[in-house]
Biotite code that builds the C-alpha atoms (Angstrom):
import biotite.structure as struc

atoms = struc.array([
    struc.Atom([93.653, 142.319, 183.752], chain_id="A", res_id=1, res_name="UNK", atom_name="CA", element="C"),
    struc.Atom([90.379, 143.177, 182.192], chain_id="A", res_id=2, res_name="UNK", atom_name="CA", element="C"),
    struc.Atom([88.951, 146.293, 180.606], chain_id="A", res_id=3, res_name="UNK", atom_name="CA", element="C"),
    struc.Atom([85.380, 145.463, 180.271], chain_id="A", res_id=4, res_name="UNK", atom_name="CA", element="C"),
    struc.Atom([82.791, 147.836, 177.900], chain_id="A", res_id=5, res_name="UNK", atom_name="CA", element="C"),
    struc.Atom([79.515, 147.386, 179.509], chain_id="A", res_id=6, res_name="UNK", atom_name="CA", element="C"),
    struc.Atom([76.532, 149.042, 176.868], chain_id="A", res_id=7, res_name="UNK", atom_name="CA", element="C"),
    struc.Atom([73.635, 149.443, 178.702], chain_id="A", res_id=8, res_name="UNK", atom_name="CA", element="C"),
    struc.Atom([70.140, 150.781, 178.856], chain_id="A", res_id=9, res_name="UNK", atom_name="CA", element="C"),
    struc.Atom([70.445, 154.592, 180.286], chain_id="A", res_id=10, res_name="UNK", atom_name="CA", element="C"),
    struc.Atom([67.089, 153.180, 182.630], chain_id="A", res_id=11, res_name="UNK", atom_name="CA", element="C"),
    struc.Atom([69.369, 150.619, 184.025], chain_id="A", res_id=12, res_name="UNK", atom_name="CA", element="C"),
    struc.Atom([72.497, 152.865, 184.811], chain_id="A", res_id=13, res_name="UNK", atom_name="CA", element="C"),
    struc.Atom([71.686, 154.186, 188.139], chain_id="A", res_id=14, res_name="UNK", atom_name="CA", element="C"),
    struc.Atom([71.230, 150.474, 188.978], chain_id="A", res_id=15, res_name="UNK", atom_name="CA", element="C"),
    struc.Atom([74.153, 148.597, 187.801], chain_id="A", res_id=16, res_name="UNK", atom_name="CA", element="C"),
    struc.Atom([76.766, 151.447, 188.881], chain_id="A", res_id=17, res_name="UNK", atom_name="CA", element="C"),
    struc.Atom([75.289, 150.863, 192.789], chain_id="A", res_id=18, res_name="UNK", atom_name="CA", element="C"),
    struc.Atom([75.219, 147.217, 192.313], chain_id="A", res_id=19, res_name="UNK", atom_name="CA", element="C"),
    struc.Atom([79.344, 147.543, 190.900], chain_id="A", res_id=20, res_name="UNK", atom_name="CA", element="C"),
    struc.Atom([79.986, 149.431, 193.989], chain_id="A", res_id=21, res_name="UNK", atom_name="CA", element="C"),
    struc.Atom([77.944, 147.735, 196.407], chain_id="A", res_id=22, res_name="UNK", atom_name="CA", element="C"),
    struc.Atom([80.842, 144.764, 195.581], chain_id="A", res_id=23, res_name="UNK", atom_name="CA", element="C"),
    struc.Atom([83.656, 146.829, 195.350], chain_id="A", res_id=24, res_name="UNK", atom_name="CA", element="C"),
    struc.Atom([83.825, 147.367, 191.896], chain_id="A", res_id=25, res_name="UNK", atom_name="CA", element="C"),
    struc.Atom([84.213, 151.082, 190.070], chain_id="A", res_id=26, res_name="UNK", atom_name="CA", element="C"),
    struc.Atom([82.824, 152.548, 186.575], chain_id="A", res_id=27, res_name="UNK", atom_name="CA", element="C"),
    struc.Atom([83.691, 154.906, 184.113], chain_id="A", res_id=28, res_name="UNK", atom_name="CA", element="C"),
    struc.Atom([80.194, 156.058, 183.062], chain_id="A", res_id=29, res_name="UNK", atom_name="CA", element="C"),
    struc.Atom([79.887, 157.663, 179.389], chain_id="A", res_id=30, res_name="UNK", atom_name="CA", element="C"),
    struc.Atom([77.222, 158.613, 177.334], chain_id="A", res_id=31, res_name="UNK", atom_name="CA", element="C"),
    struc.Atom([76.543, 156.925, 173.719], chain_id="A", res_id=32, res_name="UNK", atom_name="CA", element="C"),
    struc.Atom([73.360, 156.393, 171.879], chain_id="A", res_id=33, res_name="UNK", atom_name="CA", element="C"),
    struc.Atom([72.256, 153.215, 169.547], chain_id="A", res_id=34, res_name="UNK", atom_name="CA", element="C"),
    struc.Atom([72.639, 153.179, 166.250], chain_id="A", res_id=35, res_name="UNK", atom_name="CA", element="C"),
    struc.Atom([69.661, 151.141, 165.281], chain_id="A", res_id=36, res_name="UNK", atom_name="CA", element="C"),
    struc.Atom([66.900, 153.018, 167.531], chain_id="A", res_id=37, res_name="UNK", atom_name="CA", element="C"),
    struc.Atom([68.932, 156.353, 168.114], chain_id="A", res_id=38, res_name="UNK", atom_name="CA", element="C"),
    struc.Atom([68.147, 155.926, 171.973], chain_id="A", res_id=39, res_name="UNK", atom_name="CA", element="C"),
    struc.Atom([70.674, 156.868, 174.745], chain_id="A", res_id=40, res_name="UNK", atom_name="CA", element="C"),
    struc.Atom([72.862, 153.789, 176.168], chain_id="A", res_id=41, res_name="UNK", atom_name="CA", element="C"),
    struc.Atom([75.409, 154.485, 178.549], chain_id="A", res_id=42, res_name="UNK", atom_name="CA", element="C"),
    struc.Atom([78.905, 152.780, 178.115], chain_id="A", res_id=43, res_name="UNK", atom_name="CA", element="C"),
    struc.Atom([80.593, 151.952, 180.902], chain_id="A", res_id=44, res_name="UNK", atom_name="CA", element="C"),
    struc.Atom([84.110, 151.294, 181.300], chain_id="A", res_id=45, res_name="UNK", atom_name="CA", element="C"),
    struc.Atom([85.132, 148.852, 184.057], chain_id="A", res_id=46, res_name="UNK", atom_name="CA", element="C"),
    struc.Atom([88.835, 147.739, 185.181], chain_id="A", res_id=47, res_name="UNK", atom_name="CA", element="C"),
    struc.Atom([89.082, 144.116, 186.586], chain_id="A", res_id=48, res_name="UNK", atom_name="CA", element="C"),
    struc.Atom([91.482, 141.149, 187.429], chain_id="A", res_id=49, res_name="UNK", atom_name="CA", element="C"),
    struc.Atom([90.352, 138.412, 185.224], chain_id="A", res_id=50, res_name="UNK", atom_name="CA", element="C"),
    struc.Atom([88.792, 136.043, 188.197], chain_id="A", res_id=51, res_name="UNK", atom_name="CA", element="C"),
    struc.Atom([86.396, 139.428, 188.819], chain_id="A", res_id=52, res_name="UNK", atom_name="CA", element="C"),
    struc.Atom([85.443, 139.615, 185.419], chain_id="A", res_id=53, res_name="UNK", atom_name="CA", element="C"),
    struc.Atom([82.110, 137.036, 185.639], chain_id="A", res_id=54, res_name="UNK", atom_name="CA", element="C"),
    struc.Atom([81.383, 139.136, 189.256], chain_id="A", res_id=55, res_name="UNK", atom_name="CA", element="C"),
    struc.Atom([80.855, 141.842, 187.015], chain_id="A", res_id=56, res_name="UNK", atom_name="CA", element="C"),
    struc.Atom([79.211, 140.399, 184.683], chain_id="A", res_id=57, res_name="UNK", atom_name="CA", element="C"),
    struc.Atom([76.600, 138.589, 186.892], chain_id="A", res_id=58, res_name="UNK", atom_name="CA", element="C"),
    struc.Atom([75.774, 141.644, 188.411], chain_id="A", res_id=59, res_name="UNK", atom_name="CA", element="C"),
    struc.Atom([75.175, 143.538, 185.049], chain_id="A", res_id=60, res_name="UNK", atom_name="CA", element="C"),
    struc.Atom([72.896, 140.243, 184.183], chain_id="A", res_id=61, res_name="UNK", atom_name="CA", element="C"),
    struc.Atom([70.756, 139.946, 187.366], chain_id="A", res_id=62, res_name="UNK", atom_name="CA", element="C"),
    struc.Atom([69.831, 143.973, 186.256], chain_id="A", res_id=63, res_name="UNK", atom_name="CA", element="C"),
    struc.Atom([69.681, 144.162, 182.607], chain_id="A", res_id=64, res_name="UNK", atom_name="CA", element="C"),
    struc.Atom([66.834, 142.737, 180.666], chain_id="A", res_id=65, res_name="UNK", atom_name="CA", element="C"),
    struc.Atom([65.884, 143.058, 177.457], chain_id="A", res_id=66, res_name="UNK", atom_name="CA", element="C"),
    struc.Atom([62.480, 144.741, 177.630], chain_id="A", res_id=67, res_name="UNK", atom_name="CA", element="C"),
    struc.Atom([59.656, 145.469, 174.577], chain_id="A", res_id=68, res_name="UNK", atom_name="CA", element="C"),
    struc.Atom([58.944, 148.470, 173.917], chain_id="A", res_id=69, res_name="UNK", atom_name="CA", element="C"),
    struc.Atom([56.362, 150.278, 170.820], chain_id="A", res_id=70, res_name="UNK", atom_name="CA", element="C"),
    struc.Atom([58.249, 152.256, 168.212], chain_id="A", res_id=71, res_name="UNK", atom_name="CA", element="C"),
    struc.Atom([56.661, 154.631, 165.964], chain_id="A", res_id=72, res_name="UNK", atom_name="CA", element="C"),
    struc.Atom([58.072, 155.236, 162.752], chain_id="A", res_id=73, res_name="UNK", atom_name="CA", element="C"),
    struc.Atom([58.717, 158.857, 162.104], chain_id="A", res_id=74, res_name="UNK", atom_name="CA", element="C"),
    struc.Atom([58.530, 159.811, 158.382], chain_id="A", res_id=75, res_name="UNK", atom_name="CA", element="C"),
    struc.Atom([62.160, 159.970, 156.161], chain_id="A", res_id=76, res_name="UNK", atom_name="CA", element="C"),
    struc.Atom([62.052, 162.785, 153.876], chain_id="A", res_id=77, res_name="UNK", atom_name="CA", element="C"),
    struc.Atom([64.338, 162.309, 150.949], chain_id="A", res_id=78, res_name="UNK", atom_name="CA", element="C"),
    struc.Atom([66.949, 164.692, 149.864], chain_id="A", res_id=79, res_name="UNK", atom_name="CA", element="C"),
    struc.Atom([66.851, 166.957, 146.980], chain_id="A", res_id=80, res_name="UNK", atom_name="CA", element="C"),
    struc.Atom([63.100, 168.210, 147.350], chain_id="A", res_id=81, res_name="UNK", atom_name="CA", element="C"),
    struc.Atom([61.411, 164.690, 146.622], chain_id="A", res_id=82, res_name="UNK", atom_name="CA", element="C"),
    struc.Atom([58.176, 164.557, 147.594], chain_id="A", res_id=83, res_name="UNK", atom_name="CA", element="C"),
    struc.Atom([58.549, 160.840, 149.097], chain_id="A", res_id=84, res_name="UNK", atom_name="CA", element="C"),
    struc.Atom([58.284, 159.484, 152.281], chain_id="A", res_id=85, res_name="UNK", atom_name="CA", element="C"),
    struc.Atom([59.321, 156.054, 153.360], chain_id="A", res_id=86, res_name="UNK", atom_name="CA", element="C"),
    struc.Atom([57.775, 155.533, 157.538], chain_id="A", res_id=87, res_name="UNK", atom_name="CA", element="C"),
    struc.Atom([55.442, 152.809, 158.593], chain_id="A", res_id=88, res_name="UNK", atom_name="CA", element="C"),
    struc.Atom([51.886, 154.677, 159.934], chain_id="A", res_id=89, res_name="UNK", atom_name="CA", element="C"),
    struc.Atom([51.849, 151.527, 162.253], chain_id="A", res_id=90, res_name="UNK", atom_name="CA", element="C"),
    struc.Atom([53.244, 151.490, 165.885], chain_id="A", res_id=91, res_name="UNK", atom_name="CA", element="C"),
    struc.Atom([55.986, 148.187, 166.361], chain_id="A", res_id=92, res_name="UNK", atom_name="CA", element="C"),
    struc.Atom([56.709, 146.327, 168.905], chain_id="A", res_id=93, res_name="UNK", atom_name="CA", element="C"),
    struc.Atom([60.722, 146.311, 169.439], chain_id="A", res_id=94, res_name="UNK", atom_name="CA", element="C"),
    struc.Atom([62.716, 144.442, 171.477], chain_id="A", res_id=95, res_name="UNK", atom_name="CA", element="C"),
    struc.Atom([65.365, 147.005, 173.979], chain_id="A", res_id=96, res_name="UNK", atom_name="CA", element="C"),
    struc.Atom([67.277, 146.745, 177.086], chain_id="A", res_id=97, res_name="UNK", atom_name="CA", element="C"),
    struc.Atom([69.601, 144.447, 178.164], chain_id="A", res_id=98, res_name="UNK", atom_name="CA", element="C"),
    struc.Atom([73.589, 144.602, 177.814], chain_id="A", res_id=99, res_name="UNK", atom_name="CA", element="C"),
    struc.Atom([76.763, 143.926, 175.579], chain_id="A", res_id=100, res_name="UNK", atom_name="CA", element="C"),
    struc.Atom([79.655, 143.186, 177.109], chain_id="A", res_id=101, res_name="UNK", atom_name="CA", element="C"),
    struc.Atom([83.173, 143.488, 175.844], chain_id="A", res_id=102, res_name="UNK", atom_name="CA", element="C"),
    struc.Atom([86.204, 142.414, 177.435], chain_id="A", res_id=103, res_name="UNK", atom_name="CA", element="C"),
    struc.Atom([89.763, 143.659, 176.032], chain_id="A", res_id=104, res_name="UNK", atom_name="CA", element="C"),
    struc.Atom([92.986, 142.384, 177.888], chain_id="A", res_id=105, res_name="UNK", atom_name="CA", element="C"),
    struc.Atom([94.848, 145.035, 179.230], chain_id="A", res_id=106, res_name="UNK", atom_name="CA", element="C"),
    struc.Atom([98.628, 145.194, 178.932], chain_id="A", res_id=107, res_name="UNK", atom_name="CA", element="C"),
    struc.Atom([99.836, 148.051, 181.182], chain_id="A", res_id=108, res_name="UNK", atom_name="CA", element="C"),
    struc.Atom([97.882, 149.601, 183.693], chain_id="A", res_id=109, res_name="UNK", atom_name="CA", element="C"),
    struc.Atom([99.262, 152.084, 186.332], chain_id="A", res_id=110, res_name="UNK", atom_name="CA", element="C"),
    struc.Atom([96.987, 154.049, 188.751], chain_id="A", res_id=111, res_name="UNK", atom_name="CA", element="C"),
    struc.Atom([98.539, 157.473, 189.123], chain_id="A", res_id=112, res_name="UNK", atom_name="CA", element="C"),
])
């Protein structure tokens, strides 16, 4: 058995968890945030056989895509009253979206 750790865009949530059930499969659905652009993710957690485990993930790939987006860089104030700021003035394109995946065997599992 399979615990999988699905990280995915909080846009694609609604998606994925009806596309899981639609085949039978159920999701823990909890809320996390990146640490690189501080946006919400969702994390799901997802309990599978290991022959279901590339059902899963197929389903999570035909929904997920990595998508660009423009960032702009909010100012950094420095602590201790400096008077610096380090931001960009200039809008960037940044890649988002699509999914990590971890799977983690599971060793006992008991339904209760």
């Amino acid at each position: 058995m399979k615990l999988l750790f699905v990280i995915i865009s909080k846009e694609d949530v609604d998606q994925v968890i009806s596309g899981l059930n639609k085949e039978g499969f159920r999701a823990t659905k909890i809320a996390s945030s990146g640490g690189f652009l501080k946006k919400k993710n969702v994390t799901l957690m997802i309990g599978v056989q290991d022959d279901q485990m590339n059902a899963v993930i197929d389903i999570v790939k035909g929904i997920c895509h990595e998508r660009q987006t423009v960032e702009v860089n909010m100012p950094i104030f420095f602590p201790n009253g400096m008077n610096e700021a380090s931001f960009s003035g200039y809008p960037e394109t940044v890649e988002v979206g699509g999914a990590i995946i971890f799977a983690v065997d599971v060793s006992h599992y008991e339904k209760i």
